[in-house]
C-alpha angles and dihedrals in degrees: 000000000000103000119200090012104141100153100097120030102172121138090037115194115239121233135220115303108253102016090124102242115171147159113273129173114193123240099267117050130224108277141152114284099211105124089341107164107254089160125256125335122259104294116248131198124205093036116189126231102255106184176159105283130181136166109207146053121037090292103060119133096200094036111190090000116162134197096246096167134025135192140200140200128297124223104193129086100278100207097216131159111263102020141064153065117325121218111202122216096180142006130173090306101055138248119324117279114203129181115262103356123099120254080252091050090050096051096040092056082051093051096057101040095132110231093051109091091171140045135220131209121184119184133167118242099259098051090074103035123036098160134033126270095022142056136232125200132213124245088250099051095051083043089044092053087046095055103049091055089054083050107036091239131139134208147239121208143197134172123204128227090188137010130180092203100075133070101241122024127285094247107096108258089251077068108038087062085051101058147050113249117202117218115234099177131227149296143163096232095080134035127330106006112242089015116139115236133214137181121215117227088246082193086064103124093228093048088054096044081051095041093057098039092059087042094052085040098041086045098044079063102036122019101109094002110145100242091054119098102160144335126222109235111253102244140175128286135358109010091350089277089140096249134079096215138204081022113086132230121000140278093246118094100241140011088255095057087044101062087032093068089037093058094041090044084053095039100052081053098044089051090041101049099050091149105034122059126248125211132201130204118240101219110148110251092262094155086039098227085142104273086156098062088038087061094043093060086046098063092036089054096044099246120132150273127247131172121180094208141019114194105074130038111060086201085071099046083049094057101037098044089056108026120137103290093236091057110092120214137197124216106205120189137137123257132203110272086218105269120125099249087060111054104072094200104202114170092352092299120103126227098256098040077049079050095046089046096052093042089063089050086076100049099233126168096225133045126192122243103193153132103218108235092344095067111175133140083230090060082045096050098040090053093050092046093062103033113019105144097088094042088048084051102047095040088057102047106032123113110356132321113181136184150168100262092172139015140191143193142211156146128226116184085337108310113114112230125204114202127188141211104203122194140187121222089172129095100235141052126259107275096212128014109293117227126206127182145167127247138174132224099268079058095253114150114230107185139328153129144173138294119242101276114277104026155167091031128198127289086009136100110230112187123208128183120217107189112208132209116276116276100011125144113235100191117093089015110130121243113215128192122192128169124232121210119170091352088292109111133209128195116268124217121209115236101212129123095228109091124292129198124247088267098051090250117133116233109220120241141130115276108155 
């Protein structure tokens, strides 16, 4: 079984005679995303001046300013909101089960596997309601949510509408008897080999009066928790990877009442999960059900990115790769669990460092660590004892790590200014504004503001100017960073080697 493979579709199983299957294109085509207009950036408030800067002559703006501290970069996981690796606890084909531990035990090894700084649950629909008006949520998942308050990790969600990897389909059953399903056939490329598939009419009334109801369930409990950090879109088809591949067409009758139900399906989410990104997967709109004008509204309304995969479809590198520097976005791809079959050594590389590698070609914030359908912290670990160059890499570059590489200092008719030179060792943007401010030891903030959305960006220097009260001594003040996402912001920690406080803030001193 080859999942997520769409390079090749010869041989395409037919599906149910009048079912209405038909050719659709979404609104907006496919296109570069290169300064593509997705509409303006997340608003600030408080922003901060950001140049330009300059020493000398009678129109200098930082007369007299020196460099009076320096940083340089960290090498260890920095844990931030919005970036890192993600440990997965459970995917289509359920939580680990491991010989001899406990369903607790398992998780709990996962959990602290130490490169992972966040944690992923996917579940099918019916595994977490199984009547209407309430859900119900599985062991793993209660032991998942435990587990990530002991650690101080938070997690990633998504719930599928439809999975080839189960016997019966994801809806709970009180809906399956309340909707038309359309046969699409089989096939041994995807999911349980000889197992018929079938795709629900998600414009069924009954199947949209369910689907909001879990949303606006699934969202009153989760939407800003602080265990949260984002939430896959529910799509359409396997996975809810939007795409019923290798099957052709869609279940709608016609091309208008599929891109309908997918917009309405995206736009009850996007109003219900005002906190909590949302990110959508990137798969080109091979079953034309309107992908293209789904992703669209998730950029313009500052939600994420996903691909679940990142070796195939030039359309997906395209759009992650350039893709608004404030929007996150999650690589998601299997690796080896260590044993010999698995490792597919070409070259000298093996097939998942040649995976990592590519994954950072295309700048995300989140990278998966996970053993497709044998997920276990020993595959994880055996994996990483024996090549864990990649994985170190990966793990201490992904997603942003910023940090004051230079700051200056000056006064200007008696108010000390701090300047500084910010810097990005990451490979991403910001995905979010990031804010920086000034306290003092009794905790009072002196000044500060955000940065434009986005920046600083990789391999560039952004300045940024923080005024200070008349008559206020700079030196031992504290310099805090926090991200805001959604107007909703999370502590920042600098990722520099020079000595931090407990609380990831930078005391300021003179150090060059």
């Amino acid at each position: 079984m080859q999942r997520r493979t769409f390079i090749k579709t010869t041989g395409l199983i037919g599906i149910m005679a009048g079912a209405g299957w038909r050719s659709a294109s979404g609104r907006v085509p496919p296109h570069n995303w290169e300064n593509y207009d997705f509409g303006p950036a997340p608003a600030i408030t408080d922003r901060l001046y950001q140049g330009p800067f300059s020493a000398y002559g009678p129109d200098a703006t930082a007369p007299g300013g020196d460099v009076i501290m320096a940083t340089t970069p960290s090498n260890l996981v920095i844990p931030n909101y919005g970036m890192g690796l993600v440990t997965y606890i459970c995917d289509e084909a359920g939580p680990p089960r491991v010989e001899g531990d406990s369903l607790y035990d398992s998780i709990e090894q996962l959990v602290r596997f130490p490169l992972g700084t966040k944690l992923y649950l996917r579940v099918d629909w019916r595994d977490i309601q199984q009547r209407p008006g309430k859900l119900d949520f599985p062991e793993h998942w209660k032991i998942t949510f435990e587990l990530a308050r002991k650690y101080n990790k938070r997690i990633g969600l998504r719930i599928q509408l439809m999975s080839p990897d189960i016997e019966d389909h994801s809806v709970p059953a009180f809906l399956a008897e309340k909707i038309p399903f359309v046969k699409l056939g089989t096939t041994n490329e995807i999911g349980i080999p000889g197992k018929v598939h079938y795709a629900p009419r998600y414009d069924h009334p009954a199947f949209m009066t369910a689907f909001k109801e879990l949303d606006d369930l699934l969202s009153e409990a989760c939407n800003g928790h602080e265990r949260i950090e984002f939430v896959d879109t529910y799509m359409y088809g396997f996975w809810g990877e939007g795409h019923t591949w290798p099957f052709s067409g869609n279940p709608f009758p016609d091309e208008v009442t599929a891109e309908r139900t997918f917009i309405e399906l995206f736009e009850h989410q996007s109003k219900n999960w005002g906190k909590t990104p949302l990110l959508t997967n990137t798969q080109p709109d091979y079953s034309n059900v309107g992908n293209s004008e789904v992703l669209d509204r998730t950029i313009r309304s500052h939600n994420w990115l996903r691909t679940d995969t990142i070796f195939i479809e030039n359309e997906q590198i395209e759009a992650l790769s350039n893709r608004p520097p404030w929007i996150g976005a999650l690589v998601e791809n299997g690796i080896s669990d260590g044993t010999a079959d698995s490792l597919r050594i070409k070259e000298g590389v093996t097939r998942s460092d040649n995976i990592i590698y590519h994954a950072k070609d295309v700048s995300p914030t989140y990278f998966s660590l996970w053993n497709w359908h044998k997920i276990s912290a020993g595959g994880l670990t055996s994996y990483y004892r024996q090549f864990p160059d990649a994985l170190d890499n990966i793990a201490t570059s992904v997603g942003y790590r910023v940090r004051p590489s230079w700051i200056w200092q000056y006064d200007k008719e008696g108010y000390p200014r701090i300047v500084l030179g910010l810097v990005n060792d990451g490979v991403a943007g910001i995905p979010g504004a990031l804010r920086i401010y000034l306290k003092n030891d009794q905790g009072t903030i002196h000044a500060g503001g955000s940065l434009d959305p986005g920046y600083p960006l990789p391999g560039k220097v952004r300045q940024a100017e923080i005024p200070l009260p008349k008559g206020t001594d700079w030196n031992g003040l504290k310099l805090y960073a926090e991200i805001e996402v959604k107007n909703v912001r999370y502590p920042v920690n600098w990722a520099c080697r020079e000595w931090l406080n407990e609380d990831g803030s930078l005391t300021l001193r003179k150090n060059i």
